[in-house]
VOBA-1610 file (N, C-alpha, C; in pm, whole numbers, padded with zeros to 5 digits, always signed):
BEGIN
Unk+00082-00120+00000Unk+00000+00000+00000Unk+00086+00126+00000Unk+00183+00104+00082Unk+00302+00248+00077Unk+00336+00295-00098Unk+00388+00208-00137Unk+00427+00218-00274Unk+00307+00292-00391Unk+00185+00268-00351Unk+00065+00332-00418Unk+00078+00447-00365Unk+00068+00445-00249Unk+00035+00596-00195Unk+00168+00689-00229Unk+00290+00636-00246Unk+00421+00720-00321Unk+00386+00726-00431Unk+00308+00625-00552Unk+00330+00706-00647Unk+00197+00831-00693Unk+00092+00780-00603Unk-00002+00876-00549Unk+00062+01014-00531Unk+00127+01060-00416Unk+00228+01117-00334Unk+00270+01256-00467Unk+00366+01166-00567Unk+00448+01221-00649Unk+00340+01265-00754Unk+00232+01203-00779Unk+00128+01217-00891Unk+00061+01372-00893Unk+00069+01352-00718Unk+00019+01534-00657Unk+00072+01612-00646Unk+00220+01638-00637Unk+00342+01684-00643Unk+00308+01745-00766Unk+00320+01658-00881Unk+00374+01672-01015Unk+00283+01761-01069Unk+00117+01772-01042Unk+00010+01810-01097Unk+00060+01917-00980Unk+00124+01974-00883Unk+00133+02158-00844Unk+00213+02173-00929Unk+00300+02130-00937Unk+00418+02172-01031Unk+00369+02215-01159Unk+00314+02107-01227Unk+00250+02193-01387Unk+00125+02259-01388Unk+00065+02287-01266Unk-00070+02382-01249Unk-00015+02544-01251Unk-00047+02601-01303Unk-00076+02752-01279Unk-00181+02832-01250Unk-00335+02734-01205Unk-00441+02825-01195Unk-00498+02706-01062Unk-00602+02777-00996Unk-00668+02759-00883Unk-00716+02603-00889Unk-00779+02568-01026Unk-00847+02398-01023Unk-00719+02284-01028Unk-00623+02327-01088Unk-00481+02207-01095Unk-00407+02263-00947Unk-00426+02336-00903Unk-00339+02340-00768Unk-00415+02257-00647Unk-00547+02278-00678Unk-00676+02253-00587Unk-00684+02060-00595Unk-00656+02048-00710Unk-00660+01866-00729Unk-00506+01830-00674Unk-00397+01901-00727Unk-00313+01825-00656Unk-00265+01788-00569Unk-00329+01967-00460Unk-00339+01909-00321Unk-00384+01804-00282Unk-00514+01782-00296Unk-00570+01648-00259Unk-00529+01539-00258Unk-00449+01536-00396Unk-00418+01406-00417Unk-00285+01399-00328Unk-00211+01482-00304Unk-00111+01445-00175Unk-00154+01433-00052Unk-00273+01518-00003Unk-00336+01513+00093Unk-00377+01330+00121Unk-00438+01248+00000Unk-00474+01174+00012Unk-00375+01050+00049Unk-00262+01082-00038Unk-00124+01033-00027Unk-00077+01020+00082Unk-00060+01123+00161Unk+00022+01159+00288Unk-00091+01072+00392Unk-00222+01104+00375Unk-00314+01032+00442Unk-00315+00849+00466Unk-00250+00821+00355Unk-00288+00690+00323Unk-00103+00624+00411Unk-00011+00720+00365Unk+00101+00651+00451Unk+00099+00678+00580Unk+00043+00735+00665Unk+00035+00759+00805Unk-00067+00671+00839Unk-00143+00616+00786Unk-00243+00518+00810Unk-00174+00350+00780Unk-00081+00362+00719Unk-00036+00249+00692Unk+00084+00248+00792Unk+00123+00352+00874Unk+00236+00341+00981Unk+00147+00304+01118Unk-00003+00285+01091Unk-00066+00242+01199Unk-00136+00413+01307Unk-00078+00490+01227Unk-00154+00622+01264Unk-00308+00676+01203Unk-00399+00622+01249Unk-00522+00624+01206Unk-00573+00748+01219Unk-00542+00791+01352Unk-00604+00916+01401Unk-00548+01063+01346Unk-00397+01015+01281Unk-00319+01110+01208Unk-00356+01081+01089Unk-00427+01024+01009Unk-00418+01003+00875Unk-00550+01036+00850Unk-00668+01059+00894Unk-00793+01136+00924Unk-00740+01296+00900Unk-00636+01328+01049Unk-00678+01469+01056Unk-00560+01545+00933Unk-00493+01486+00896Unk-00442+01555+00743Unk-00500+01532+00643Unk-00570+01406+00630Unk-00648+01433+00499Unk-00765+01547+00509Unk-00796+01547+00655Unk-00918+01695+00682Unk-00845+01799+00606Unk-00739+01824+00734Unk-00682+01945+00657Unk-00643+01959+00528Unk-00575+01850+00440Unk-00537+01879+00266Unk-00662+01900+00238Unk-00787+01815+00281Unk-00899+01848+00193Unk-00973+01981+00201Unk-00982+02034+00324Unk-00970+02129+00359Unk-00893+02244+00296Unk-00758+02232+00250Unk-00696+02370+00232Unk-00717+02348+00055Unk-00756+02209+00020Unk-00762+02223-00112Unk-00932+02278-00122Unk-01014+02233-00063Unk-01148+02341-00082Unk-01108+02491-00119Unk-01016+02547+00002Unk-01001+02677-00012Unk-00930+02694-00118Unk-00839+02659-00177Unk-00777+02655-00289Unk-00864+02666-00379Unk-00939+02594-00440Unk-01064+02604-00550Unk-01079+02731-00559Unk-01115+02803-00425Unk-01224+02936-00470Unk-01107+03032-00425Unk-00965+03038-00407Unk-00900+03117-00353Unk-00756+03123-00512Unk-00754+03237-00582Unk-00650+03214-00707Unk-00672+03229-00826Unk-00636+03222-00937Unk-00591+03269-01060Unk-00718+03116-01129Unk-00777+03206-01208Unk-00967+03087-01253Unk-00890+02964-01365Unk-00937+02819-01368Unk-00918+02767-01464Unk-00817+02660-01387Unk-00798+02575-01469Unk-00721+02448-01450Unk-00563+02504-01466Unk-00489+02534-01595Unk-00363+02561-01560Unk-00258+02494-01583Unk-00295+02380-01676Unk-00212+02208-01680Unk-00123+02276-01791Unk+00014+02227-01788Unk+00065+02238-01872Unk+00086+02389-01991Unk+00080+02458-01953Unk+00090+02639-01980Unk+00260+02579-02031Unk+00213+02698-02170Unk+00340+02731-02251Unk+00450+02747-02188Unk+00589+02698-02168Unk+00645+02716-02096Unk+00691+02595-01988Unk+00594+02523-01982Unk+00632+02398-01861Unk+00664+02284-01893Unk+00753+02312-02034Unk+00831+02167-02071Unk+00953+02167-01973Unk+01061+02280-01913Unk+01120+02203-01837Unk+01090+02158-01674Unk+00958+02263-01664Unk+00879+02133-01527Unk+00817+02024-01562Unk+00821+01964-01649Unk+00765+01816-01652Unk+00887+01774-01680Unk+00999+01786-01760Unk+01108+01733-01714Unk+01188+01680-01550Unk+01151+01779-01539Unk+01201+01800-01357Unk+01120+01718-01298Unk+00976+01714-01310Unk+00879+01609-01239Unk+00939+01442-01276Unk+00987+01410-01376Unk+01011+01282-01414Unk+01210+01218-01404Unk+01294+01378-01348Unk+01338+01331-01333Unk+01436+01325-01175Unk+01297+01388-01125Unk+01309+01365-00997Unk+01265+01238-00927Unk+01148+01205-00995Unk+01100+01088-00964Unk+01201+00969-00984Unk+01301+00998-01056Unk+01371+00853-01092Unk+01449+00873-01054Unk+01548+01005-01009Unk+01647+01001-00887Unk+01582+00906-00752Unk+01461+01016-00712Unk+01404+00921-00571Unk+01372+00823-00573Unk+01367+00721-00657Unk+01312+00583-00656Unk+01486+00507-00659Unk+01564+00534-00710Unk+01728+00531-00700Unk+01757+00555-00604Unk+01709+00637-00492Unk+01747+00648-00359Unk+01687+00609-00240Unk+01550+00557-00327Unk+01458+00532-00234Unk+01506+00313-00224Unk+01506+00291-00343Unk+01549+00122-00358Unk+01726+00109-00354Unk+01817+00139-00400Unk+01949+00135-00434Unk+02009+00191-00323Unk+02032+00292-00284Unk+02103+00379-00177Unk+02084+00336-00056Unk+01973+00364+00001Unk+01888+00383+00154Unk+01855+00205+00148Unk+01901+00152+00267Unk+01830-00008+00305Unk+01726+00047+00421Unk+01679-00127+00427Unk+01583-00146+00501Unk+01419-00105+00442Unk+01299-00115+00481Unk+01189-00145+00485Unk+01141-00008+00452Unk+01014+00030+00403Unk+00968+00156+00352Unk+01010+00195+00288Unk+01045+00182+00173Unk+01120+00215+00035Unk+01031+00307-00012Unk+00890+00308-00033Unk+00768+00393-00060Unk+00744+00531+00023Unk+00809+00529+00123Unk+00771+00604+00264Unk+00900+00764+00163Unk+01007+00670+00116Unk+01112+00770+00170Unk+01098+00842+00029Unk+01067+00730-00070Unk+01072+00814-00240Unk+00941+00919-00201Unk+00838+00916-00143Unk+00705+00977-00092Unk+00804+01159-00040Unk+00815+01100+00057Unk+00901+01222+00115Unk+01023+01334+00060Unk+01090+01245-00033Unk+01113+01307-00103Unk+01155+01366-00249Unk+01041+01275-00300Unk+01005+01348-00417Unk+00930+01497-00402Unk+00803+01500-00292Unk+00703+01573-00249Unk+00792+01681-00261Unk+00902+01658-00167Unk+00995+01723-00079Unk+01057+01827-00169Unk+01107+01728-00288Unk+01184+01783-00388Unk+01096+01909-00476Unk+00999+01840-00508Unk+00891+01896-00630Unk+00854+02034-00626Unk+00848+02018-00494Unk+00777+02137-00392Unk+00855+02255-00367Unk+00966+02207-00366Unk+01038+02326-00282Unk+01116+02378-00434Unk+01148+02279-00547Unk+01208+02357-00648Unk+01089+02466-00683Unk+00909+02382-00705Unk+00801+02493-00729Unk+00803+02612-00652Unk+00865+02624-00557Unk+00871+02740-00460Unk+00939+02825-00450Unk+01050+02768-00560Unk+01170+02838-00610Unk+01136+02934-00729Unk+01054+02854-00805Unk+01046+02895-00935Unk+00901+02974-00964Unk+00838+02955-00856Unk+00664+03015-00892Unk+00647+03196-00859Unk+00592+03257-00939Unk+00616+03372-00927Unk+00457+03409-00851Unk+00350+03296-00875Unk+00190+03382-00837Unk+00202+03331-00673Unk+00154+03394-00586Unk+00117+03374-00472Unk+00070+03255-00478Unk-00021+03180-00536Unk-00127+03093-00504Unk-00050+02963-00535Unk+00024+02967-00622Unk+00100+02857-00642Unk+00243+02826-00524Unk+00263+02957-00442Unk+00375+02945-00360Unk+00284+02911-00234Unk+00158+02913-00230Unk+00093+02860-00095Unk+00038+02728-00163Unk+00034+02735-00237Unk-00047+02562-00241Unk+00092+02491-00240Unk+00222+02534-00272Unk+00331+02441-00283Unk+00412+02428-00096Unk+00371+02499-00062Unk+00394+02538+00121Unk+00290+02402+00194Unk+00169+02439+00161Unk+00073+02336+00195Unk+00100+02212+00161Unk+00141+02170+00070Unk+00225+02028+00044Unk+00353+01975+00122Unk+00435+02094+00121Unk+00528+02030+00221Unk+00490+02038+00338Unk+00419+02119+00400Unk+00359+02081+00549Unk+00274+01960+00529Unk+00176+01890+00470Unk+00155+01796+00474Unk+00230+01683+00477Unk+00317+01643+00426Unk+00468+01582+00400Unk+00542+01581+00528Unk+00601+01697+00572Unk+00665+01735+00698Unk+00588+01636+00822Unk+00494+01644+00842Unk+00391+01624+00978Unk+00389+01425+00934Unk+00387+01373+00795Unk+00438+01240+00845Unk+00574+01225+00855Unk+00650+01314+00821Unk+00831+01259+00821Unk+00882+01285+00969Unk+00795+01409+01016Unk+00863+01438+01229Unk+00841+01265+01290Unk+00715+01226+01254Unk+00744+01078+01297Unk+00648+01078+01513Unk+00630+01228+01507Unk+00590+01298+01660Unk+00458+01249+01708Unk+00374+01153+01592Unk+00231+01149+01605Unk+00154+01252+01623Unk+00015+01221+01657Unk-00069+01305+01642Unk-00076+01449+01680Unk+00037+01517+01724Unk+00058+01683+01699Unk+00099+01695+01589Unk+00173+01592+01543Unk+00285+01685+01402Unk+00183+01669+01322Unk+00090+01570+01308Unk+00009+01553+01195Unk-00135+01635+01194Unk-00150+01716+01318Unk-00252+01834+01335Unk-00171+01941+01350Unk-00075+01994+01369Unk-00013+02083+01316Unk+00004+02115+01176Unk+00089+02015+01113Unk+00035+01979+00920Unk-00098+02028+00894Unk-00161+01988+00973Unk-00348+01923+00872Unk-00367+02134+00887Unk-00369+02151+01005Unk-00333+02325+01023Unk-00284+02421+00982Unk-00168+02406+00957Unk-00079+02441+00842Unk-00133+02460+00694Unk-00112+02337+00666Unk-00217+02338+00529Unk-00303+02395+00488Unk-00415+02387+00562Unk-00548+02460+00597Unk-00520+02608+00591Unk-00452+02630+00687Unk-00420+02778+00680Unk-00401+02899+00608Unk-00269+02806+00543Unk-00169+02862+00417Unk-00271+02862+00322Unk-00369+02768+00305Unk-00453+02777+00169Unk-00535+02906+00196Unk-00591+02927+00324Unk-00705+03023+00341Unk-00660+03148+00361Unk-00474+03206+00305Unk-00499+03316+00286Unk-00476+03350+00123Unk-00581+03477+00163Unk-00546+03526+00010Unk-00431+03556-00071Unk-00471+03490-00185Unk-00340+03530-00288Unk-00336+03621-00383Unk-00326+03734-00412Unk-00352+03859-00437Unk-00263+03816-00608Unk-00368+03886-00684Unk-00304+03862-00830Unk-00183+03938-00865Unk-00073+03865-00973Unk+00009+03942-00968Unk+00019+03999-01112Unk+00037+04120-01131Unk+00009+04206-01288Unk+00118+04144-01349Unk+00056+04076-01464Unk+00153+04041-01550Unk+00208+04202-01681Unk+00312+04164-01730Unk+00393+04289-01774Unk+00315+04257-01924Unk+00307+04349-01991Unk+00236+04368-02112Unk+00370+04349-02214Unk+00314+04348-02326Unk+00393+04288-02442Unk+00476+04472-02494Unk+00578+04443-02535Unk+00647+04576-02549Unk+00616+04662-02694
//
């Protein structure tokens, strides 16, 4: 089940990364939300894997109605983020099976691919809405990797929630010369 929920994990990752508008940021939360949900439930944290999927689902509601209108997939321009999405994924699965021993091989490519995806999108995103929906992912992420139980993972689910519910104020794009 770990291994689904990683490539789950990375599937949600990948869809912030090539979203630029409110409905592709709004799904991919979820789907990490659901991700992150499903490996804390499989570490035997039931009660943590409830209250982050609240919160992803939660900050991805607010996401929907909070941002720049429209889906957003793939915008002119995001051939070298789908590069980056695929070849991050195959570094972390190289580090997640080859490098790193022992058990949870799914747990760690999960962590950090998310990890990865996220924080280069955070690097590179210029609209507000995309630098809080990519914040909200790694706090979801973060709250199963502390390992602290059920604070870190309501702190996350909080976090998340949060970061989604403030506004992201549009940013004027520059006109053609």
């Amino acid at each position: 089940m770990t291994e689904v929920a990683a490539f789950v994990a990375w599937l949600g990752a990948a869809v912030i990364v090539l979203a630029d508008s409110r409905r592709g940021l709004a799904a991919g939360l979820a789907v990490v939300a659901l991700a992150a949900a499903a490996i804390a439930w499989s570490q035997g944290e039931e009660g943590g894997a409830i209250v982050l999927l609240a919160g992803g689902v939660l900050g991805s509601a607010l996401r929907f109605t909070i941002g720049p209108d429209g889906w957003g997939l793939m915008q002119p321009g995001s051939t070298p983020r789908l590069l980056f999405t695929i070849v991050v994924a195959l570094v972390a699965l190289w580090v997640a099976l080859a490098v790193t021993s022992g058990p949870s091989a799914g747990f760690r490519f999960t962590a950090l691919t998310v990890l990865v995806l996220l924080g280069g999108r955070l690097l590179e995103a210029a609209e507000p809405a995309v630098m809080l929906t990519a914040i909200a992912g790694v706090a979801l992420v973060l709250g199963i990797v502390s390992g602290d139980g059920i604070v870190s993972y309501t702190l996350a689910a909080l976090v998340a929630a949060g970061v989604s519910a403030m506004p992201a104020p549009a940013t004027k794009r520059p006109r053609g010369t």
